[in-house]
DSSP file (Angstrom, degrees, kcal/mol; ACC not computed):
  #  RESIDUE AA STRUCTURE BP1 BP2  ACC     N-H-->O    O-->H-N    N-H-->O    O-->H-N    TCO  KAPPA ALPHA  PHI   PSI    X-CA   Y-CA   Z-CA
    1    1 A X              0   0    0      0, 0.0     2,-0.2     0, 0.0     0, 0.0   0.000 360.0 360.0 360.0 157.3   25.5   14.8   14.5
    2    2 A X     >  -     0   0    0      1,-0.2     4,-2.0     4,-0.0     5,-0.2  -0.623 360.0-125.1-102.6 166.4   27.3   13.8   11.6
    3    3 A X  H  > S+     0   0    0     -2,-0.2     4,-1.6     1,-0.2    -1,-0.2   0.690 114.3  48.4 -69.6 -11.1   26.3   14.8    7.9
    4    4 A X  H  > S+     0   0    0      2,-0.2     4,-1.0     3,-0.1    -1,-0.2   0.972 115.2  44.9-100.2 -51.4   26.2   10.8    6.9
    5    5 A X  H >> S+     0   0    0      1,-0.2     4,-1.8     2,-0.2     3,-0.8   0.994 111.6  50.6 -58.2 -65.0   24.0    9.9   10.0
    6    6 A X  H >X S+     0   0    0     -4,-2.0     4,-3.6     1,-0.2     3,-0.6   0.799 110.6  47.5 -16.3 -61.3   21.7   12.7    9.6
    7    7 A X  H 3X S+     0   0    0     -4,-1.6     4,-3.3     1,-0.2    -1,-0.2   0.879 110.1  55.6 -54.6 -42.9   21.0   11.9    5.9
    8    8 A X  H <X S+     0   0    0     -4,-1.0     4,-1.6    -3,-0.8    -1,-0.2   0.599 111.0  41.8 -30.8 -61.4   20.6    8.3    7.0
    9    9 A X  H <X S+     0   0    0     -4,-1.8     4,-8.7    -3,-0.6    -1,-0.2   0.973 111.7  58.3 -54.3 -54.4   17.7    9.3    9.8
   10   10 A X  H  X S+     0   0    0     -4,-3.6     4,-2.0    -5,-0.3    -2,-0.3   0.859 111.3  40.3 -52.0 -47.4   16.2   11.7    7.2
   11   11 A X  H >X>S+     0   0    0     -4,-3.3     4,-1.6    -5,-0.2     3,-1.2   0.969 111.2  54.4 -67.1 -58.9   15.8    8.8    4.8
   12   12 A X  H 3X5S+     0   0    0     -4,-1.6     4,-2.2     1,-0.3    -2,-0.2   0.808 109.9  49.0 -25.7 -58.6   14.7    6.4    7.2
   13   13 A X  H 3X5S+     0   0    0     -4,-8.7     4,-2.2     1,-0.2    -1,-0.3   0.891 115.4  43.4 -57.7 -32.6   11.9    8.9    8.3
   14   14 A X  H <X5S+     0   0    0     -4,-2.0     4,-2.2    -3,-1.2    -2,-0.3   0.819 111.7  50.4 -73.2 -21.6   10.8    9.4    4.7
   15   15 A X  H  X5S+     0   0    0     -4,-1.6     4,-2.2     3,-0.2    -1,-0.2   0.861 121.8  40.6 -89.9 -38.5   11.0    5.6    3.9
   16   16 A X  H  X<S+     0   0    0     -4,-2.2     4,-2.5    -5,-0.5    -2,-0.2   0.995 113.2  51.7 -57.0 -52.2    8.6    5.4    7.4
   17   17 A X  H  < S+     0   0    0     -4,-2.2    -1,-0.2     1,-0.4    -2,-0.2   0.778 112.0  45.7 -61.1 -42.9    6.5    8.2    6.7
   18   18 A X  H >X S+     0   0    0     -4,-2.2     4,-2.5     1,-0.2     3,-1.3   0.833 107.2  56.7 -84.6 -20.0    5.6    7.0    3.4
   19   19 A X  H 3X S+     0   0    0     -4,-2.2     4,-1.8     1,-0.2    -2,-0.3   0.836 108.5  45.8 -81.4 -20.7    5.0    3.8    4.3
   20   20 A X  H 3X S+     0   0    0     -4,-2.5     4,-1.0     2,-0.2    -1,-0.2   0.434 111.2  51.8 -71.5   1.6    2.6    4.8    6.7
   21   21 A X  H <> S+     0   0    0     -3,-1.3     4,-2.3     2,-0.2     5,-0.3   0.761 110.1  50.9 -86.1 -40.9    1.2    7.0    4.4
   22   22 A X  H  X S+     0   0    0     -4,-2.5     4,-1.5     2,-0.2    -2,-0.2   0.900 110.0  46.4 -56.3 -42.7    1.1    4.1    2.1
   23   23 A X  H >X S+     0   0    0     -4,-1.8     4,-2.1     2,-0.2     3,-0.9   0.991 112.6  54.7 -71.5 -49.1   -0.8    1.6    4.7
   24   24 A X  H 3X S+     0   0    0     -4,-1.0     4,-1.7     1,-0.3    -2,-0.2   0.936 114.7  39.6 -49.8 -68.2   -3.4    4.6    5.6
   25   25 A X  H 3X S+     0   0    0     -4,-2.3     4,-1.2     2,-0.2    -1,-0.3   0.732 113.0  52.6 -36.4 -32.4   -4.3    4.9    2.1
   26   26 A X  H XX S+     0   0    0     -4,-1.5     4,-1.8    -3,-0.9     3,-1.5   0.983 110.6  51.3 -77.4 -66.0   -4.2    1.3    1.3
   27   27 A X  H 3X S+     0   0    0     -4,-2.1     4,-2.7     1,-0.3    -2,-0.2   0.811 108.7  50.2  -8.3 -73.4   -6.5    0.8    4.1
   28   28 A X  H 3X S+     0   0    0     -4,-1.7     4,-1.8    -5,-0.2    -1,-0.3   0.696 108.7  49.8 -45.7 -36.2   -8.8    3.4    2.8
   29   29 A X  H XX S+     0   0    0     -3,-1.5     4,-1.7    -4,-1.2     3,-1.1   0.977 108.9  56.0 -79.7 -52.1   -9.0    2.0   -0.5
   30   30 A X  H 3X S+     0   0    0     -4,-1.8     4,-2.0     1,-0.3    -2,-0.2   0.718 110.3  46.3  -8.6 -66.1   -9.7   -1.5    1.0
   31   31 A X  H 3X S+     0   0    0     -4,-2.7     4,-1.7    -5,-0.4    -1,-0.3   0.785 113.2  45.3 -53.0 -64.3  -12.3   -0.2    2.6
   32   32 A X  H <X S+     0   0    0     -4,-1.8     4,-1.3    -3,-1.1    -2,-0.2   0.753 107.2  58.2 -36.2 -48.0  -13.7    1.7   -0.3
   33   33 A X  H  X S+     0   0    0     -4,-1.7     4,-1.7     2,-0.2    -2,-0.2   0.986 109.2  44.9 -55.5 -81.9  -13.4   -1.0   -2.6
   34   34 A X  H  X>S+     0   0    0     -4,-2.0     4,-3.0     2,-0.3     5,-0.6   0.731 109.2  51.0 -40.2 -52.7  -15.6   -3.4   -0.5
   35   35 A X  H  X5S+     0   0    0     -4,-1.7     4,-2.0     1,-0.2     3,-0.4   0.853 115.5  42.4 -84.6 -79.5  -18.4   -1.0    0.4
   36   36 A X  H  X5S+     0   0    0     -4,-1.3     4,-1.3     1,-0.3    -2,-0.3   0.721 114.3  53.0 -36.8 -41.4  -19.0    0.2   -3.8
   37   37 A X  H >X5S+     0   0    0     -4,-1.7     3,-2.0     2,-0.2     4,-1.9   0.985 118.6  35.8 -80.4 -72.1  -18.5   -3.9   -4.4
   38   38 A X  H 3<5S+     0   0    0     -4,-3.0     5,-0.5    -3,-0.4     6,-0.3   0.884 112.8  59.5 -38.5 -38.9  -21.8   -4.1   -1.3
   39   39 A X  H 3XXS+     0   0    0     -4,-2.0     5,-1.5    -5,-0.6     4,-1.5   0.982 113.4  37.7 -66.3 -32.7  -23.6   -0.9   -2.7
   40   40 A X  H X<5S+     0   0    0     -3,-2.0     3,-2.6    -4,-1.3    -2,-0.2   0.918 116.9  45.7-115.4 -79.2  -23.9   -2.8   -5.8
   41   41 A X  T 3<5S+     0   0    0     -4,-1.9     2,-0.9    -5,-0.3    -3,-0.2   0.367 125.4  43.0 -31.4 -99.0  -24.6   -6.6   -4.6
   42   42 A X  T 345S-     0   0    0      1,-0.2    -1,-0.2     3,-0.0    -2,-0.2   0.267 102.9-124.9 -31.1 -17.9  -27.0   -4.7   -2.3
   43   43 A X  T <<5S+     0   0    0     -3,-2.6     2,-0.3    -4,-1.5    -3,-0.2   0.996  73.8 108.9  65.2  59.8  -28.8   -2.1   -4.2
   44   44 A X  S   <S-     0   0    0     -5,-1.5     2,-0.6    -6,-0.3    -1,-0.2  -0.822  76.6 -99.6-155.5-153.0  -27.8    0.6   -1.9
   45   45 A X        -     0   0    0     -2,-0.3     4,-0.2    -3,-0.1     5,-0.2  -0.907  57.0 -91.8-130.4 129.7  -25.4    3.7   -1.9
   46   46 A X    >>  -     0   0    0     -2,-0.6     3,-1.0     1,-0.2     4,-0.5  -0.103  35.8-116.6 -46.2 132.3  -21.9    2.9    0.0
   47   47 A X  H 3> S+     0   0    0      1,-0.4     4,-1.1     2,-0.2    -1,-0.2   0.489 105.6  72.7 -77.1  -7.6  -22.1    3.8    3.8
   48   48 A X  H 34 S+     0   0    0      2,-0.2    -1,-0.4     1,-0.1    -2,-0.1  -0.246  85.5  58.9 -88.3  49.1  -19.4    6.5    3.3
   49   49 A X  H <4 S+     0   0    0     -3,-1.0     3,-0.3    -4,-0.2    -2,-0.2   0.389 113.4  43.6-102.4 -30.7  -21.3    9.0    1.4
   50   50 A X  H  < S+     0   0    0     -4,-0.5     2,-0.4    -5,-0.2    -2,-0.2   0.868 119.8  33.9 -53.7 -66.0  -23.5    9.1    4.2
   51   51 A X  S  X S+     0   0    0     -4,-1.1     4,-1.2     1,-0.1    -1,-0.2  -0.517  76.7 166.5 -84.0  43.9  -21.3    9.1    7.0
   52   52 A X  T  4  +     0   0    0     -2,-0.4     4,-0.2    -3,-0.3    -1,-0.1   0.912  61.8  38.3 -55.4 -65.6  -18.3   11.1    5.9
   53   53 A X  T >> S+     0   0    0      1,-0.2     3,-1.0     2,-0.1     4,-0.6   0.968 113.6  56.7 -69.7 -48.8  -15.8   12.4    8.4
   54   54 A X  H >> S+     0   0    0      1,-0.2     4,-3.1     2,-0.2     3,-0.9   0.843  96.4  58.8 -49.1 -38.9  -15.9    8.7   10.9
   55   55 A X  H 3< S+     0   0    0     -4,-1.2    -1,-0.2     2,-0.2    -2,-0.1   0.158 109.8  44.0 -66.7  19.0  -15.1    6.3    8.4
   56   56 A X  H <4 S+     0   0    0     -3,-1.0     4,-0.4    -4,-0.2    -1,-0.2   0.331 117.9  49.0-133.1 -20.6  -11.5    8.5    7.9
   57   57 A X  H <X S+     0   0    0     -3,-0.9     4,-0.9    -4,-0.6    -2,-0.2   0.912 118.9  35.0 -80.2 -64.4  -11.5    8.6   11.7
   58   58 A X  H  X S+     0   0    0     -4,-3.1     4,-2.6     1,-0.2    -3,-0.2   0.733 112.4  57.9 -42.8 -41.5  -12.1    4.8   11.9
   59   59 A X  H  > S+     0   0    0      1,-0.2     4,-3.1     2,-0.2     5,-0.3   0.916 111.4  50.6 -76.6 -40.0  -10.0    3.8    8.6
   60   60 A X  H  > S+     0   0    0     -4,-0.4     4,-0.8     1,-0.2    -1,-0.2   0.769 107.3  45.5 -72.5  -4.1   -7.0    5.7   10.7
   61   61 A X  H  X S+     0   0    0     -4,-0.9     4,-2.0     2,-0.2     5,-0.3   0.779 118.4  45.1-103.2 -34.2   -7.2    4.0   14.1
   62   62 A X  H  < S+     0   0    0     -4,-2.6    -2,-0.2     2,-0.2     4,-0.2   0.856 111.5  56.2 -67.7 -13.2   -7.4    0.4   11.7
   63   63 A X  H >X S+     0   0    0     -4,-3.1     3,-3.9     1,-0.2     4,-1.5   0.943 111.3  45.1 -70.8 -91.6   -4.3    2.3    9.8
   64   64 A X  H 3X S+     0   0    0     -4,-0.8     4,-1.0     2,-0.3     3,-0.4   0.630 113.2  43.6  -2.9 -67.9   -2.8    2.2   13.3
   65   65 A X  H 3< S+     0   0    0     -4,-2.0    -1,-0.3     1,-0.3     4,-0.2   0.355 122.1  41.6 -97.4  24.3   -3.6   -1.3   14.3
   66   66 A X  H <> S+     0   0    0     -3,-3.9     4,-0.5    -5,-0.3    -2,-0.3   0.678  90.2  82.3-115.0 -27.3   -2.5   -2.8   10.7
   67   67 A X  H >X S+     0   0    0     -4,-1.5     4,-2.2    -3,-0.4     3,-2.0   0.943  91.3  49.1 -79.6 -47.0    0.3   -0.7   10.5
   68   68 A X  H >X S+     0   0    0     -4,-1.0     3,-2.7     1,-0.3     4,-2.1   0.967 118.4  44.7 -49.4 -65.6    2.6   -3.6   13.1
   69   69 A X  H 3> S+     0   0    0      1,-0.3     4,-0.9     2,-0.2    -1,-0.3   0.659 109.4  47.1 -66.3  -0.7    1.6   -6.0   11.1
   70   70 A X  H <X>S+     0   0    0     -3,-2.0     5,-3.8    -4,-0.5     4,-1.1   0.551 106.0  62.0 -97.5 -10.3    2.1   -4.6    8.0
   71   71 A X  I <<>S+     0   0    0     -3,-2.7     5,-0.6    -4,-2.2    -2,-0.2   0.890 114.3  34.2 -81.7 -34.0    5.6   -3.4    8.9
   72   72 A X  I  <5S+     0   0    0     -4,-2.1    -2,-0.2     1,-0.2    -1,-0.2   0.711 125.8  40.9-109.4   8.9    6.7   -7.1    9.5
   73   73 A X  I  <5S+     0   0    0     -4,-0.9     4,-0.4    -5,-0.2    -2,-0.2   0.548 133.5  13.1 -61.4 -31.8    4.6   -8.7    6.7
   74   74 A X  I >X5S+     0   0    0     -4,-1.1     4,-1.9     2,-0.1     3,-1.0   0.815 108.5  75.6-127.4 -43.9    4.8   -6.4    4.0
   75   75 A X  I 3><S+     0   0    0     -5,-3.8     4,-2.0     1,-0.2    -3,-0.1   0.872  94.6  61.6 -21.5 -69.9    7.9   -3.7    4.8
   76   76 A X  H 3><S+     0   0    0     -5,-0.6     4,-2.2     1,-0.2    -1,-0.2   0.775 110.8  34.6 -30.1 -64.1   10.3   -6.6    3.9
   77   77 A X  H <> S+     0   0    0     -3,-1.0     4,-3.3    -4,-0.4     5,-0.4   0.954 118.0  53.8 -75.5 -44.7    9.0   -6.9    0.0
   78   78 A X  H  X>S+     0   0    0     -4,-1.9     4,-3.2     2,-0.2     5,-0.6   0.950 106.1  50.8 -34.1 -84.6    8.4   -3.2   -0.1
   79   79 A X  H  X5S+     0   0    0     -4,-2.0     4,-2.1     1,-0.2     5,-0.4   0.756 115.8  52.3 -20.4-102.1   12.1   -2.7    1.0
   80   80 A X  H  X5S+     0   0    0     -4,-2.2     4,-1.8     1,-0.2    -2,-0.2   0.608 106.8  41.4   6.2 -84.6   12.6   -5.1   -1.9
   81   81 A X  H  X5S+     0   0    0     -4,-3.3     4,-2.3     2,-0.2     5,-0.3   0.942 106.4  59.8 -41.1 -64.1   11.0   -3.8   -4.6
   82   82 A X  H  X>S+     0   0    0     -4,-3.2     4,-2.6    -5,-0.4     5,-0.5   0.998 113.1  46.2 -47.9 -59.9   12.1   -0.3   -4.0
   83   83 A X  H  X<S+     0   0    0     -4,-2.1     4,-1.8    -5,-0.6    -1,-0.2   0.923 108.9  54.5 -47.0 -42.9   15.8   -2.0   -4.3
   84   84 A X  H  X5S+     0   0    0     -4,-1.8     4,-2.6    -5,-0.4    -1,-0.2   0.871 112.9  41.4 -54.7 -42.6   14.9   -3.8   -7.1
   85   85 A X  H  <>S+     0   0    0     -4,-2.3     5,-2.5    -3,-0.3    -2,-0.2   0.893 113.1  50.7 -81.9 -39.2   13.8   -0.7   -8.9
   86   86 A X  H ><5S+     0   0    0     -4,-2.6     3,-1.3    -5,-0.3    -1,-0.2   0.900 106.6  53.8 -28.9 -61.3   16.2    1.1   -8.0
   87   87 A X  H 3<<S+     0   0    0     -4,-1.8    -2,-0.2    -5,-0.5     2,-0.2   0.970 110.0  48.8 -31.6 -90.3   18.8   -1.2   -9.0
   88   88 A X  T 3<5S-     0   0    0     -4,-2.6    -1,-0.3     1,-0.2    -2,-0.2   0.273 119.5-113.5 -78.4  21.8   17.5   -1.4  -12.1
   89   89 A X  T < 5 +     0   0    0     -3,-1.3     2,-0.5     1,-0.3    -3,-0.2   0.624  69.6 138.2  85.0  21.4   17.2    2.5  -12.4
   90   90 A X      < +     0   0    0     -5,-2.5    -1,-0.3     1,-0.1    -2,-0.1  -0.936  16.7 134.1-105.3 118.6   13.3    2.5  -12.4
   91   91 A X        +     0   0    0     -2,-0.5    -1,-0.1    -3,-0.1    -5,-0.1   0.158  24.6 105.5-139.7 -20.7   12.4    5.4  -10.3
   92   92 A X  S  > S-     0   0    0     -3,-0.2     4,-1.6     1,-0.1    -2,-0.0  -0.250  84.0 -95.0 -75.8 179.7   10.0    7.5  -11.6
   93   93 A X  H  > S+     0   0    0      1,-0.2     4,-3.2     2,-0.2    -1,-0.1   0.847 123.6  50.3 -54.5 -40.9    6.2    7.5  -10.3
   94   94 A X  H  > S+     0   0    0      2,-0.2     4,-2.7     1,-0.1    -1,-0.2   0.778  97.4  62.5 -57.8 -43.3    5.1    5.2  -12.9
   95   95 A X  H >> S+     0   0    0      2,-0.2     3,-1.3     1,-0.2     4,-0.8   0.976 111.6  45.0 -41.8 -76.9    7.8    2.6  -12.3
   96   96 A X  H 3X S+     0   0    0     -4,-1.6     4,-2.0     1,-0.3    -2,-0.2   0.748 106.0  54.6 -40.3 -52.5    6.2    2.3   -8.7
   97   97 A X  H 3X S+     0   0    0     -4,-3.2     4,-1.2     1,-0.2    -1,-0.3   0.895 104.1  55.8 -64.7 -30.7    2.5    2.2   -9.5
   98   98 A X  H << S+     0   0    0     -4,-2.7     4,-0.3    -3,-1.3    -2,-0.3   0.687 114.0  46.5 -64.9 -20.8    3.2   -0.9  -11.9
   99   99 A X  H  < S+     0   0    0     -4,-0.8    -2,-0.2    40,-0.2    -1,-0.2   0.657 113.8  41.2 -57.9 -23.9    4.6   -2.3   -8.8
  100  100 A X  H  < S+     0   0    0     -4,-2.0     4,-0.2    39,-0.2    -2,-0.2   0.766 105.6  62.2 -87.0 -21.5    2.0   -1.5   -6.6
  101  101 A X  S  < S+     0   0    0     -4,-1.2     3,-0.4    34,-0.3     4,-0.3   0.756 115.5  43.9 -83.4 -18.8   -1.0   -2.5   -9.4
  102  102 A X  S  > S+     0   0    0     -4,-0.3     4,-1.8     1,-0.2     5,-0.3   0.586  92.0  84.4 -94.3  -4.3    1.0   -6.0   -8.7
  103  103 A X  T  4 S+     0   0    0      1,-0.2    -1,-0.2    -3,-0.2    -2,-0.1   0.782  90.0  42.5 -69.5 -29.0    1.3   -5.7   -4.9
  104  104 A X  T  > S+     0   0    0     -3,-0.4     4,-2.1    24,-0.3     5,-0.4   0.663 116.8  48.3 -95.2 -19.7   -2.6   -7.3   -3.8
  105  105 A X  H  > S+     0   0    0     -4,-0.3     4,-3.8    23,-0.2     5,-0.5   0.940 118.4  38.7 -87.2 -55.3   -2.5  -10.4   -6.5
  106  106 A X  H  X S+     0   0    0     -4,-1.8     4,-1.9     2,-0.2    -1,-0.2   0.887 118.6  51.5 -49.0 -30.2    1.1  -11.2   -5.2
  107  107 A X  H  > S+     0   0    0     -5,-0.3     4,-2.9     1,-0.2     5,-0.2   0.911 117.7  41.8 -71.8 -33.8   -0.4  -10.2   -1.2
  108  108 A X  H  X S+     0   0    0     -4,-2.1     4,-1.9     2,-0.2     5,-0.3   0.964 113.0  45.8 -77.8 -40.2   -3.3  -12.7   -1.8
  109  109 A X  H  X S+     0   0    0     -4,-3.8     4,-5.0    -5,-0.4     5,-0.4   0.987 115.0  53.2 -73.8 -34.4   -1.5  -15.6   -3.6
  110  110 A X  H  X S+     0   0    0     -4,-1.9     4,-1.2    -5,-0.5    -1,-0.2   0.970 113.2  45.8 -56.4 -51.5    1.4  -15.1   -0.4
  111  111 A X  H  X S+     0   0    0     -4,-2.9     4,-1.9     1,-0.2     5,-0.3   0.906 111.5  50.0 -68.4 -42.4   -1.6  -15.4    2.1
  112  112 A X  H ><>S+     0   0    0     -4,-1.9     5,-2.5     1,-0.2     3,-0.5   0.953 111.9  44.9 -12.2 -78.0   -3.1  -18.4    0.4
  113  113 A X  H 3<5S+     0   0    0     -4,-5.0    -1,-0.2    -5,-0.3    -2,-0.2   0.742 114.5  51.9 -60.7 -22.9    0.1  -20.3    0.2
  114  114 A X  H 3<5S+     0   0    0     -4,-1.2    -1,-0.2    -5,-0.4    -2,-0.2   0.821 121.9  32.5 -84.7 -43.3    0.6  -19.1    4.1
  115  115 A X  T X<5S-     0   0    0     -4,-1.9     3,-1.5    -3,-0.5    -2,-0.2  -0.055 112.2-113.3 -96.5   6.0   -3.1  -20.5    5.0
  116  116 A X  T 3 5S-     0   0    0     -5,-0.3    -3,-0.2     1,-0.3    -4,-0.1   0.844  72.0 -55.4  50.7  25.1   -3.2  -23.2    2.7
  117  117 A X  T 3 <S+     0   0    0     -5,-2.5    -1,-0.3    -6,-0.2     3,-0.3   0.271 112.9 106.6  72.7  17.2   -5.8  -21.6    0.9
  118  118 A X    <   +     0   0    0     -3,-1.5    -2,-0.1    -6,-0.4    -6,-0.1   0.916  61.5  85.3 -55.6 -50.2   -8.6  -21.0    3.7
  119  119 A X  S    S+     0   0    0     -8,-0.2     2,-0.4    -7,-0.2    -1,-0.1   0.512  92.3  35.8 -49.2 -35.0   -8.0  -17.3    3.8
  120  120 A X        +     0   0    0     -3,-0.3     4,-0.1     2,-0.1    -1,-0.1  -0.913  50.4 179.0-115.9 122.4  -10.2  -16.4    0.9
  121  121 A X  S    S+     0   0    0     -2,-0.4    -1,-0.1     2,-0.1    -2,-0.1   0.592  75.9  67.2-107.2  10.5  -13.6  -18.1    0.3
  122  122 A X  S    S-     0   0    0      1,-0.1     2,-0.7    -3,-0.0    -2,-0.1  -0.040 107.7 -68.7 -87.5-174.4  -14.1  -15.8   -2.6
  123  123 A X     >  -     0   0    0      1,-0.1     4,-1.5     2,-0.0    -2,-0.1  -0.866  39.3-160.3 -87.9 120.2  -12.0  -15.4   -6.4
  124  124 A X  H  > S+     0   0    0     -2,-0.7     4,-2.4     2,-0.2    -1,-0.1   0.543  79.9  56.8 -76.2  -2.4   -9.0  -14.3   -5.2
  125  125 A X  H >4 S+     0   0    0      2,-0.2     3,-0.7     3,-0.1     4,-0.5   0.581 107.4  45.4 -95.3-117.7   -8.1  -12.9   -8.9
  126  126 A X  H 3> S+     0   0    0      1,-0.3     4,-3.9     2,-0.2    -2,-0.2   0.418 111.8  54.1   9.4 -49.1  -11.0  -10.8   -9.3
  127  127 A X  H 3X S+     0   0    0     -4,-1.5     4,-3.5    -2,-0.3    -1,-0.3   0.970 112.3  46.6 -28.8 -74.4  -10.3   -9.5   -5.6
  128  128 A X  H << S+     0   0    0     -4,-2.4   -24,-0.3    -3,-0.7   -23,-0.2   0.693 107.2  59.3 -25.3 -45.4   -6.7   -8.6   -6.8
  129  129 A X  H >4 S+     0   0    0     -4,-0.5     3,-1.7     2,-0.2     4,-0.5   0.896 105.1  39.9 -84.1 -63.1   -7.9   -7.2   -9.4
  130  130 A X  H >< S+     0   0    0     -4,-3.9     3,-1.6    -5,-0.3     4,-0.5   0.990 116.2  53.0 -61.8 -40.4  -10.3   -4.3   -7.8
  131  131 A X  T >X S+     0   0    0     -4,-3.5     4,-2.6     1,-0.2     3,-0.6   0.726  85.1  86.7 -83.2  12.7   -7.8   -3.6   -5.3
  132  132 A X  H <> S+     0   0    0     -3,-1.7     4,-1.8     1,-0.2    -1,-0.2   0.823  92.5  51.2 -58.3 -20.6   -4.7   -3.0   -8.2
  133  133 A X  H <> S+     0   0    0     -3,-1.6     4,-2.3    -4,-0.5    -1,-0.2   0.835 106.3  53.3 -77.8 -16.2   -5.9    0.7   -8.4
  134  134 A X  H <> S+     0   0    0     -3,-0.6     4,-3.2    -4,-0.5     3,-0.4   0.990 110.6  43.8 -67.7 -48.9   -5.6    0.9   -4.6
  135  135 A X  H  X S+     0   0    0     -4,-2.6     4,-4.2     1,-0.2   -34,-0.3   0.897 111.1  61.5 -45.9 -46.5   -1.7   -0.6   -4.7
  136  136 A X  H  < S+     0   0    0     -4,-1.8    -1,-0.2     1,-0.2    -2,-0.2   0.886 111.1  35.5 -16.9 -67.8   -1.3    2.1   -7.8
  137  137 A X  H >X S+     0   0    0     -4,-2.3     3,-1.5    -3,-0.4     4,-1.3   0.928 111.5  65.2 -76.5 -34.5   -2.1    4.9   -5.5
  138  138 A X  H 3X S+     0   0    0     -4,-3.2     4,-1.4     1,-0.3     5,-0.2   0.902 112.0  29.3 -31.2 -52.3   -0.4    3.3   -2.6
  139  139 A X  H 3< S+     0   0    0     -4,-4.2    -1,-0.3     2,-0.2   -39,-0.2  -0.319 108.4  65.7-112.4  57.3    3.1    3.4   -4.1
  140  140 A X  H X4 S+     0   0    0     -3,-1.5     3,-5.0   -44,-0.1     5,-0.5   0.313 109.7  39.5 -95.9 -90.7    2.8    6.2   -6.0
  141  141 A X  H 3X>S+     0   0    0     -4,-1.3     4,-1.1     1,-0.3     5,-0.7   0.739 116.4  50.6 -33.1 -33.7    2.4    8.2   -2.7
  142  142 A X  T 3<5S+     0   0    0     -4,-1.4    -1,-0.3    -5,-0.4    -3,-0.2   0.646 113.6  52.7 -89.8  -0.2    5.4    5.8   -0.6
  143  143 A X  T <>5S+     0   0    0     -3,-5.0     4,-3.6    -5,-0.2    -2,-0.2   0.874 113.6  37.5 -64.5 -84.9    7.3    6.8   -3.9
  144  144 A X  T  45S+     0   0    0      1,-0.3     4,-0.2     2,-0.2    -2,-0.2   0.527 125.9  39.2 -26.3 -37.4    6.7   10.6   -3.5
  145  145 A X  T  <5S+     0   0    0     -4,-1.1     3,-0.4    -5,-0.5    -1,-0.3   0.778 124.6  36.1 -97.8 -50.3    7.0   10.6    0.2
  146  146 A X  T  4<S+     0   0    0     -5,-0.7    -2,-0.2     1,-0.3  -131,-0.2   0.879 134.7  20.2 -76.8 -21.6   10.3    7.8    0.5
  147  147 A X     <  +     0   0    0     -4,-3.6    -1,-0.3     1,-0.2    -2,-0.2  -0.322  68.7 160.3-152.6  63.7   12.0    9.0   -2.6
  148  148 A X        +     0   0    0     -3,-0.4     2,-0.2    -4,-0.2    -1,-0.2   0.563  49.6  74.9 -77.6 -15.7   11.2   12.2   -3.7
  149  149 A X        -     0   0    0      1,-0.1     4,-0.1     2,-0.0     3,-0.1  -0.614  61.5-149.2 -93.2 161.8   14.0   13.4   -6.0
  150  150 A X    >   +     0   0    0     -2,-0.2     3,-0.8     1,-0.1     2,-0.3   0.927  67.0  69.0 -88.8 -48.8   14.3   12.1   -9.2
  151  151 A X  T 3  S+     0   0    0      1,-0.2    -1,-0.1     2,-0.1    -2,-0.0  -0.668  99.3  11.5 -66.6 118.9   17.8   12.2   -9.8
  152  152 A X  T 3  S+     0   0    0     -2,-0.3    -1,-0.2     2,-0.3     3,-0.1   0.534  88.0 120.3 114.1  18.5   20.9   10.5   -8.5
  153  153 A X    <   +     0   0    0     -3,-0.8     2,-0.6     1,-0.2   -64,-0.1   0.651  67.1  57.7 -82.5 -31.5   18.2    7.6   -6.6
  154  154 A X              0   0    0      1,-0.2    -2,-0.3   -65,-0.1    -1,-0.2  -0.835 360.0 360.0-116.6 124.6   19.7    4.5   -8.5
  155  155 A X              0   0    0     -2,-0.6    -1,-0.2    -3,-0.1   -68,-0.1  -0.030 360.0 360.0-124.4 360.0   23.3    4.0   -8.0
């Protein structure tokens, strides 16, 4: 195989890998988010302290059956972004987590506009809002995993 294709796969698999690392995590945080947001409307303690090791089995088979749709909804602006930042020579970890903190207010307003506002009967800001630490960790990790050297990434 030749040295150009090779490299070529090799990114492609880190650009996958992390982005399926990124949707399993995002997932997880979702997930998280929502049951501390219940423990506290409910007066009760979130149903993963209790149940530890299924809800990490469960959040990876929804990782799974989120992942298609998150590859042709959300890959596109991902793809995107990483170019953008790139481009503009923003590469480090940080760069990425202030894109990811922006990634659920921009995924809710897209779905809105997409649904004509049904999608959410809640405040969709406030929403955004808890899950910006989840996008944080998201693309931190599809950084770390898609783009792991520091140097010589924005040409």
């Amino acid at each position: 195989m030749r040295p150009a294709k090779k490299a070529w796969l090799l990114r492609s698999a880190r650009f996958g890998a992390g982005y399926a690392a990124a949707v399993f995590v995002g997932v997880m945080g979702i997930w998280a988010t929502m049951e501390v947001e219940d423990a506290f409307t409910y007066g009760r303690l979130p149903h993963f302290i209790s149940m530890f090791p299924r809800p990490i089995l469960q959040a990876l088979q929804l990782t799974l059956e989120i992942l298609p749709v998150a590859l042709l909804l959300a890959a596109p602006f991902t793809l995107l972004a990483t170019w953008v930042l790139l481009r503009m020579r923003w590469n480090r970890w940080w760069h990425f987590a202030i894109a990811g903190a922006a990634c659920p207010l921009s995924g809710i307003a897209l779905l809105q506009l997409a649904t004509w506002g049904r999608f959410f009967n809640q405040n969709e800001a406030s929403m955004a809002m808890s899950l910006a630490p989840t996008g944080m960790i998201c693309a931190i990790i599809y950084r770390w995993i898609a783009l792991p050297q520091r140097e010589g990434l924005a040409r």
